[in-house]
C-alpha positions as CSV (number, residue, x, y, z in Angstrom):
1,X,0.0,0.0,0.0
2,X,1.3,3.6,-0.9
3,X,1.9,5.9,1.6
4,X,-0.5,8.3,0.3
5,X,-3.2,5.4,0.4
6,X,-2.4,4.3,4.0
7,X,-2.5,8.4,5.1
8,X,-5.8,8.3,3.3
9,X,-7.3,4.7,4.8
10,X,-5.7,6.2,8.2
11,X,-7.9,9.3,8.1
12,X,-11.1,7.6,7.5
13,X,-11.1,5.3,10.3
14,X,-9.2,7.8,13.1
15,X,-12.5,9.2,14.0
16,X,-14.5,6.0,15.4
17,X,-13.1,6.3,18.9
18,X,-14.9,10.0,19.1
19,X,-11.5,11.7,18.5
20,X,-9.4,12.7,15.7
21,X,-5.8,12.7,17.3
22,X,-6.8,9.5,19.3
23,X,-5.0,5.9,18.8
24,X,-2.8,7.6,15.7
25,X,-0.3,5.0,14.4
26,X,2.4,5.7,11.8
27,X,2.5,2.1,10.5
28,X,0.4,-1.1,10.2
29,X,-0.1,-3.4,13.1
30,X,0.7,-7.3,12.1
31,X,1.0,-10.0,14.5
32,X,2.5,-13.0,12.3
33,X,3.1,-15.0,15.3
34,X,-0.4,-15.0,16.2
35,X,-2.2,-14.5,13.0
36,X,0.3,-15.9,10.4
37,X,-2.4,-14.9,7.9
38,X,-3.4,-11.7,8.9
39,X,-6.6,-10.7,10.4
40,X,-8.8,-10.5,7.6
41,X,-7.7,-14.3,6.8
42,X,-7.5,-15.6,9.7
43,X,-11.4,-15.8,10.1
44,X,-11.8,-14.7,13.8
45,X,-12.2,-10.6,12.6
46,X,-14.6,-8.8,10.7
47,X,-13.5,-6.8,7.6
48,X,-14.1,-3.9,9.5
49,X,-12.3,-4.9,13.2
50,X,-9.2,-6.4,10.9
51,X,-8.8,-2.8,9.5
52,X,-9.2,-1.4,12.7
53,X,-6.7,-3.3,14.4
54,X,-4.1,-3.0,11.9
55,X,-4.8,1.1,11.6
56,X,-4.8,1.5,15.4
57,X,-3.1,-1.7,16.8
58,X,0.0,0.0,17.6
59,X,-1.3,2.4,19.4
60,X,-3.5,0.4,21.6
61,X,-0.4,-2.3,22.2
62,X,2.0,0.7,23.3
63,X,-1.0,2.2,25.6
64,X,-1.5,-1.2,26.7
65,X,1.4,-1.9,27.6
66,X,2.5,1.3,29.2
67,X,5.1,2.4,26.8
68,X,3.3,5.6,25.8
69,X,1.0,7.6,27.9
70,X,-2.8,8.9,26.5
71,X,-2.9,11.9,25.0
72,X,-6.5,12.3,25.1
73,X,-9.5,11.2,27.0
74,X,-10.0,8.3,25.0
75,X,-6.6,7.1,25.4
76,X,-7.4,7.8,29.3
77,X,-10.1,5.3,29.2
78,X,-8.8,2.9,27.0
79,X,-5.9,2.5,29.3
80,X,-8.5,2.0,32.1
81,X,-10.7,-0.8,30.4
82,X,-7.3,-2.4,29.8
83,X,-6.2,-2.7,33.6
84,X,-10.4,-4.2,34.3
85,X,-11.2,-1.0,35.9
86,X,-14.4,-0.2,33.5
87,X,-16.1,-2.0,31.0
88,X,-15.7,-2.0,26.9
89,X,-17.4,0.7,25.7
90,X,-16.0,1.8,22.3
91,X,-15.3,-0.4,19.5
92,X,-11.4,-0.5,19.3
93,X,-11.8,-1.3,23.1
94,X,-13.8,-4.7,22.1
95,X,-11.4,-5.2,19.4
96,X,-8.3,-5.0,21.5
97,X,-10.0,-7.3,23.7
98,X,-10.8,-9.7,21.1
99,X,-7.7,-9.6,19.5
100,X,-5.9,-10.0,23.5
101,X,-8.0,-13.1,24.1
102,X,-7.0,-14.7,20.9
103,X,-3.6,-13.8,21.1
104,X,-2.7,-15.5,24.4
105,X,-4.3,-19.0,22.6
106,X,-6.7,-20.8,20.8
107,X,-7.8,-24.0,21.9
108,X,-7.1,-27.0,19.4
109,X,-10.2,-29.5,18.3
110,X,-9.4,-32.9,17.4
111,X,-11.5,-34.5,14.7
112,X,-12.8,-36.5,17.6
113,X,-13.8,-33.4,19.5
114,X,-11.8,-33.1,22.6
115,X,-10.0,-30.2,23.4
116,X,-6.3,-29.6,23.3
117,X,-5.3,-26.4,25.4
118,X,-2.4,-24.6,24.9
119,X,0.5,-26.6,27.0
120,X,1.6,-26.0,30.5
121,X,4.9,-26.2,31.9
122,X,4.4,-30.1,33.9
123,X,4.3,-29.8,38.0
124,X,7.6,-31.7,39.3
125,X,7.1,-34.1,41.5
126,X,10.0,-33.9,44.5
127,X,12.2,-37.1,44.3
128,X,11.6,-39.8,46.9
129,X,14.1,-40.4,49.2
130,X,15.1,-43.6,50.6
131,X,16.3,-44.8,53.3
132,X,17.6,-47.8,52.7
133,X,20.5,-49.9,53.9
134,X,22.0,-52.2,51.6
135,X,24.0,-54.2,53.9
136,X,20.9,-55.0,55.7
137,X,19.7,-57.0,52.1
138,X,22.8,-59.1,51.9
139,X,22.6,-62.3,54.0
140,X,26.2,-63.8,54.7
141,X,25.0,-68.0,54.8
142,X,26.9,-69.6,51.9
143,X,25.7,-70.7,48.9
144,X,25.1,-74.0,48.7
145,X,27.4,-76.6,47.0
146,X,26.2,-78.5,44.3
147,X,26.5,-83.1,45.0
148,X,27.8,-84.9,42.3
């Protein structure tokens, strides 16, 4: 995409949080780790969240994750719905949620139907220790002597 196209694309979408200057991002917000397809492909977003979150994504992941600080009230209360403190109320809020609650893991479904969940580092059992003598085992009588 040019970079007259994206600064076009950009502008359309910046006012759906209420505010112009909110959640502006200079590039597009991928997660291949995640979402190897993108978004739109991967079949868990809308059109219309898809180009939201990749518009605004990296805004919301540095708000999220404290590396900028919000600029305007919006950014205020995003950063609040983010730490639990109010409900979703906007739609790049339930986006970023969505896209959060997928992130961390999808579950697997066999063919059969059960459910593989994302693995978990095993519990380690502590060692058993014994105390055990082994002289205590060995018996000193003589073998026997075989009679030919």
């Amino acid at each position: 995409m040019s970079e007259q196209s994206f600064s076009n694309a950009n502008k359309g979408s910046e006012t759906v949080n209420g505010s112009a200057a909110s959640f502006v991002s200079h590039k597009r917000f991928y997660d291949d780790a995640n979402f190897p397809k993108g978004f739109k492909r991967s079949g868990d977003f809308t059109s219309k969240e898809a180009e939201l979150l990749e518009l605004h994504g990296y805004a919301m992941k540095n708000l999220a994750e404290g590396k900028t600080r919000p600029c305007t009230a919006d950014e205020a209360q995003f950063v609040e719905v983010i730490k639990g403190n109010i409900a979703p109320s906007s739609l790049l809020e339930q986006i970023w949620l969505k896209y959060r609650k997928l992130a961390l893991g999808k579950p697997f479904y066999a063919v059969v139907g059960t459910v593989h969940l994302p693995a978990t580092k095993p519990e380690v059992e502590p060692e058993a220790v014994f105390d055990v003598d082994v002289e205590d085992d060995v018996q000193d009588e003589p073998e026997p002597e075989d009679k030919e």
